[in-house]
C-alpha positions in Angstrom: -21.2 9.6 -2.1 -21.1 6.1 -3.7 -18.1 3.5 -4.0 -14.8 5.3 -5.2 -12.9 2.2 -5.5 -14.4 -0.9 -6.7 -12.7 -0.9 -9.8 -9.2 -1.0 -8.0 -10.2 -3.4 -5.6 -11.6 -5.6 -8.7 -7.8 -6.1 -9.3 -7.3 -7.9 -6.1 -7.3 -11.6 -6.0 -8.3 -13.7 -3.3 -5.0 -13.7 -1.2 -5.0 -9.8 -1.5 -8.7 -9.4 -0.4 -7.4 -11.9 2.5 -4.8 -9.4 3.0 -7.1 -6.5 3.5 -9.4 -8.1 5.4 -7.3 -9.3 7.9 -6.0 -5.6 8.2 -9.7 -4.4 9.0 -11.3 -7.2 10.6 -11.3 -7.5 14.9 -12.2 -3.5 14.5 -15.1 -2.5 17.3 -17.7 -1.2 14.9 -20.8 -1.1 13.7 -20.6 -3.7 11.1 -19.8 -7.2 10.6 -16.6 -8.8 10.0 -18.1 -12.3 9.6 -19.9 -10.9 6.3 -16.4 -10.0 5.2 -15.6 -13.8 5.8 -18.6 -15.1 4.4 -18.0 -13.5 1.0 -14.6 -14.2 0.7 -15.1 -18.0 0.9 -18.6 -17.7 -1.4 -15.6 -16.1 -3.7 -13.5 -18.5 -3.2 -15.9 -21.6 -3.9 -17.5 -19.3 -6.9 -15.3 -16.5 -8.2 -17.8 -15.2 -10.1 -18.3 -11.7 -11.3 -21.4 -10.6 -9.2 -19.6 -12.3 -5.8 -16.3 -10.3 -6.8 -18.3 -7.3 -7.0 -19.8 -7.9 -3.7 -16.9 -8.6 -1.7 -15.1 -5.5 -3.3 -17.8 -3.4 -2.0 -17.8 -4.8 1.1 -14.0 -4.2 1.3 -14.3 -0.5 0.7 -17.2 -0.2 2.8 -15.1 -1.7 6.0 -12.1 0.3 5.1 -14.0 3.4 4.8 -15.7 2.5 7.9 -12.1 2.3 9.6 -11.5 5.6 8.4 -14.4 7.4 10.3 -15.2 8.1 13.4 -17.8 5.6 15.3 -20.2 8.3 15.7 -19.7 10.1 12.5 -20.4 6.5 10.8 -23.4 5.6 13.4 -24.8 9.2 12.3 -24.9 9.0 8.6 -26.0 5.2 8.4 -29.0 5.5 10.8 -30.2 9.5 9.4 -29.2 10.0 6.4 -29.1 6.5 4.9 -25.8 6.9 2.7 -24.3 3.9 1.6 -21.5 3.2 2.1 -21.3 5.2 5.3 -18.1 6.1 6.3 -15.8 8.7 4.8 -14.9 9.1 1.3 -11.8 7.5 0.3 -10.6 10.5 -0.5 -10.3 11.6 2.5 -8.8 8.2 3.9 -6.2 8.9 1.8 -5.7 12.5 2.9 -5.6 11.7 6.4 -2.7 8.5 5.9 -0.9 11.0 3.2 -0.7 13.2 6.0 0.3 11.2 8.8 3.1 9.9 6.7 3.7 13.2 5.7 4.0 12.6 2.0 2.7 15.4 0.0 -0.7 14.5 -1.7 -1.6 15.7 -5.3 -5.0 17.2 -5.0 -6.1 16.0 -8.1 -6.2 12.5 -9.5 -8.2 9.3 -9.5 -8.2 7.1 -6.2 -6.2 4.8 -7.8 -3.6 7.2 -8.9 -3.5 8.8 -5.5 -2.7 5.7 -3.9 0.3 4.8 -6.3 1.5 8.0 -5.5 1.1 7.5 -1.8 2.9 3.7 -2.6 5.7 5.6 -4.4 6.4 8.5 -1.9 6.7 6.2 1.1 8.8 3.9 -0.9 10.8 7.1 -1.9 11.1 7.9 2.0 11.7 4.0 3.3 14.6 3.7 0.3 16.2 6.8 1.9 16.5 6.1 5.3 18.5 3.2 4.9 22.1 3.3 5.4 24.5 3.3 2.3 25.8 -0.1 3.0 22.0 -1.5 2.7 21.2 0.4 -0.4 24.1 -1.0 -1.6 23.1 -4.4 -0.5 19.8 -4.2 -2.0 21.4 -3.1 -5.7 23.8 -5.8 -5.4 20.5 -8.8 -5.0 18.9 -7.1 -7.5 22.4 -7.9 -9.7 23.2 -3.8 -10.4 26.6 -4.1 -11.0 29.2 -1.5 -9.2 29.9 0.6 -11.9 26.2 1.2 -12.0 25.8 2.0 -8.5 28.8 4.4 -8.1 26.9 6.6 -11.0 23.6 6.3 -9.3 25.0 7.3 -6.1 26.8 10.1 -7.1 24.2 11.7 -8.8 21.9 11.0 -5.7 23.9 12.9 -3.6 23.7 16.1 -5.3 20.0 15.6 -5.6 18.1 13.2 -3.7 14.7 14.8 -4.7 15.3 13.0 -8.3 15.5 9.6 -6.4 12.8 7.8 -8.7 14.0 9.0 -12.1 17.4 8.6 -11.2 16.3 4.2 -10.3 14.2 4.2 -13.5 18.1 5.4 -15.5 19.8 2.2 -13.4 17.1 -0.4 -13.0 14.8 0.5 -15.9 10.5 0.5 -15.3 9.9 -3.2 -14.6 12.6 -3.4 -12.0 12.2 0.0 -10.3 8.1 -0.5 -10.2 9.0 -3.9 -8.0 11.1 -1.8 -6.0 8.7 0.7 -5.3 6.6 -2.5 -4.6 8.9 -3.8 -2.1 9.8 -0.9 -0.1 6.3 -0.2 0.2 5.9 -3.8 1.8 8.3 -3.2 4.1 6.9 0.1 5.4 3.7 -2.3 6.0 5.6 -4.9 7.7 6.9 -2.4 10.3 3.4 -1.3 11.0 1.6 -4.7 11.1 4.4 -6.8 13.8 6.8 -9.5 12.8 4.1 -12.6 12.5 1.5 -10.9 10.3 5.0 -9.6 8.3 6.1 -12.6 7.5 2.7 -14.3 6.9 2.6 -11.0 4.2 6.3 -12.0 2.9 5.4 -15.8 2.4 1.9 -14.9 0.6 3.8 -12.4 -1.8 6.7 -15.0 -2.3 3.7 -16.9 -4.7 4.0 -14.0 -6.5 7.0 -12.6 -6.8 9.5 -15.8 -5.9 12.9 -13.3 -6.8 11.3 -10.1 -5.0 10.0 -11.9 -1.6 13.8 -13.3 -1.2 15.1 -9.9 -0.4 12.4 -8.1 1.1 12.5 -10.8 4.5 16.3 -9.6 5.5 15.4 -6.1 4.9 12.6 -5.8 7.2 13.8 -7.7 9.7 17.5 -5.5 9.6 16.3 -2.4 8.7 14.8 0.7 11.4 12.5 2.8 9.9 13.5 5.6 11.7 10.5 7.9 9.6 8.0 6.0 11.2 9.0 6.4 14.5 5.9 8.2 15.8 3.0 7.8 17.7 0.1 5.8 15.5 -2.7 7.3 17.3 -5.8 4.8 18.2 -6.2 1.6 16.4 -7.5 2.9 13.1 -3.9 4.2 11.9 -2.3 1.0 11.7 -5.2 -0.1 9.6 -5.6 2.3 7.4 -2.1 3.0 6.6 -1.1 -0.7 5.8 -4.5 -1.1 3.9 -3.9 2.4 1.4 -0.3 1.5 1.0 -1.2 -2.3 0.1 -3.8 -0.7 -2.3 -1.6 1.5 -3.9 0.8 -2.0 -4.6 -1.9 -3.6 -6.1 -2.5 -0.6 -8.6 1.0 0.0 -9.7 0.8 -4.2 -10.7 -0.5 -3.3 -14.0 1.5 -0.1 -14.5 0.5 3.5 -13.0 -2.7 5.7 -13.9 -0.2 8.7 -14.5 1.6 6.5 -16.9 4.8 7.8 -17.6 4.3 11.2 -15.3 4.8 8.9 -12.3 8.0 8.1 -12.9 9.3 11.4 -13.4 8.6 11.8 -9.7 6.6 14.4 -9.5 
């Protein structure tokens, strides 16, 4: 099967590889989260290319492991010797596409199909706020109201066009933070409050202007969408670990290039 994803995760830097590990560490399996640890700091003390490559396999190998079944992974690393063991990340990606129920392209790269995952649930967090917090959110992000009274009329007669519609207002740069930051806060109301705002103060290194808003809007806002049952354990790590790839992907602009933004 081989690694699907090492060149994504080659993007991450150390505080995102933190991030992910902390999503898939204090899982009951088969495999040790204290070699997770121990290559993060040997990456830390020597961020070389060969310990990079290491921890990012190691990373995809966990989440992967997350994704399958105990007994699934127990059966294909002791039989049949593949490496890494657990399901493909395809199919991780299916399975959290699906739970979200956001409509998967079959096609794609893994990269691509986790921008698009990013993208859809921003699409879907965006719209289930009320009109007074949209409103809200345009007005920190300095959209004036002439601009929002045009955006918000057209979105009314066709909310399907949501993305193109905030790339005409906002423009790429500003609309691909967006997408950014709703997807954060769909991970924040997953992961709990603490490990939310230890998420919000590590992105705030990053993006100083974006982290200000996103803290008020997590904290005010009910996600009424993801109001369902996260069967087991595994759901609330995968999800908040595909939807936190797909943010790192989108950082350097989107695999689709110009396709994704037409939102389809």
């Amino acid at each position: 099967m081989g690694y699907e994803a090492t060149e994504l995760l080659l993007k991450c830097d150390v505080d995102d590889f933190a991030m992910l590990i902390s999503q898939i560490d204090s899982y009951v399996n088969f495999t040790s989260d204290t070699e997770l640890k121990r290559l993060l700091a040997r990456y830390k003390s020597d961020p070389s290319t060969s310990n990079k490559d290491d921890l990012a396999k190691a990373v995809e190998r966990e989440i992967r492991y997350v994704g399958s079944a105990d007994v699934a992974y127990a059966f294909r690393k002791l039989f049949k010797g593949e490496e890494p063991a657990g399901v493909s990340l395809r199919e991780v990606i299916d399975d959290v596409s699906s739970r979200l129920k956001v409509k998967q392209r079959p096609l794609g790269s893994v990269e691509a199909r986790l921008e698009r995952l990013a993208r859809l649930t921003a699409e879907k967090t965006f719209l289930s706020m009320s009109p007074e917090q949209q409103r809200k959110l345009f007005k920190e992000l300095g959209i004036g109201r002439e601009q929002q009274n045009e955006f918000f009329n057209r979105l009314k007669d066709n909310k399907a066009s949501l993305l193109p519609l905030l790339m005409s207002v906002l423009g790429p740069e500003i609309t691909a933070k967006l997408v950014q930051g709703l997807a954060v806060v769909t991970i924040s109301h997953i992961i709990g409050k603490e490990a939310a705002k230890e998420l919000i103060k590590q992105l705030a290194t990053k993006f100083p202007w974006w982290a200000e808003w996103l803290g008020p809007i997590v904290w005010g806002l009910s996600l009424s969408w993801l109001a369902f049952d996260l069967q087991g354990a595994a759901y609330r790590k995968t999800i908040p670990t595909m939807l936190y790839l797909g943010i790192v992907g989108l950082r350097d602009g989107p695999e689709d290039g110009d396709a994704f933004w037409s939102g389809e």
